[in-house]
C-alpha positions, -999 to 999 in steps of 0.1 A, spaced: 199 -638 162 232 -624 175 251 -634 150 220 -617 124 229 -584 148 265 -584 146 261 -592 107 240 -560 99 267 -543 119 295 -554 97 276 -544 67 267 -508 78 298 -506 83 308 -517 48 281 -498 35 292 -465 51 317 -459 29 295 -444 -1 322 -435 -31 295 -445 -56 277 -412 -47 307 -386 -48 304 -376 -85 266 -379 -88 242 -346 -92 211 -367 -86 184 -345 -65 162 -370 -46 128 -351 -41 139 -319 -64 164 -306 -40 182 -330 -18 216 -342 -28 215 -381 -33 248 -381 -10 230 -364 18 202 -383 15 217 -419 12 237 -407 44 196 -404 56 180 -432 50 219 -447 61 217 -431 97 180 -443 100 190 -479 92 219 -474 119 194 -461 145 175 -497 139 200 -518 140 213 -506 171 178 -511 187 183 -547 166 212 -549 187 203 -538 222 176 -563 219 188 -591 207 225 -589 217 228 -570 252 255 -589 271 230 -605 301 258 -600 325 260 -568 327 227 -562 338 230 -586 360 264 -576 375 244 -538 374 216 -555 395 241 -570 422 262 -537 423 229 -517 431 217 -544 459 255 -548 478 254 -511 488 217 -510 495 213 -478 481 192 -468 450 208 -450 418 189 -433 400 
């Protein structure tokens, strides 16, 4: 599934470049220019694959080198 993760990355990131929309008047809904509104739907789709990400391909050490950082000093962060 990481390697899913990391793929969606790569093409958002290919995808983010949008010169297919400069020259187009297209309104989506009557009044929203189909640049703005591909940028939209594009920074939605980012939001979800970076939950994608933290989910599926949060590094396991670093939580656990948080958890051994918080129980050496025997204090609690918060």
């Amino acid at each position: 599934m990481k390697r899913v993760a990391w793929g969606l990355v790569i093409a958002l990131a290919l995808l983010h470049y949008d010169f297919w929309y400069w020259d187009d008047p297209t309104l989506v809904f009557g009044f929203l220019p189909i640049g703005l509104a591909y940028h939209t739907f594009f920074s939605l789709a980012a939001g979800g694959v970076w939950a994608v990400m933290v989910f599926y391909a949060w590094p396991e050490r670093v939580e656990a080198w948080a958890d051994e950082v918080g129980q050496d000093d025997g204090q609690s962060r918060s």
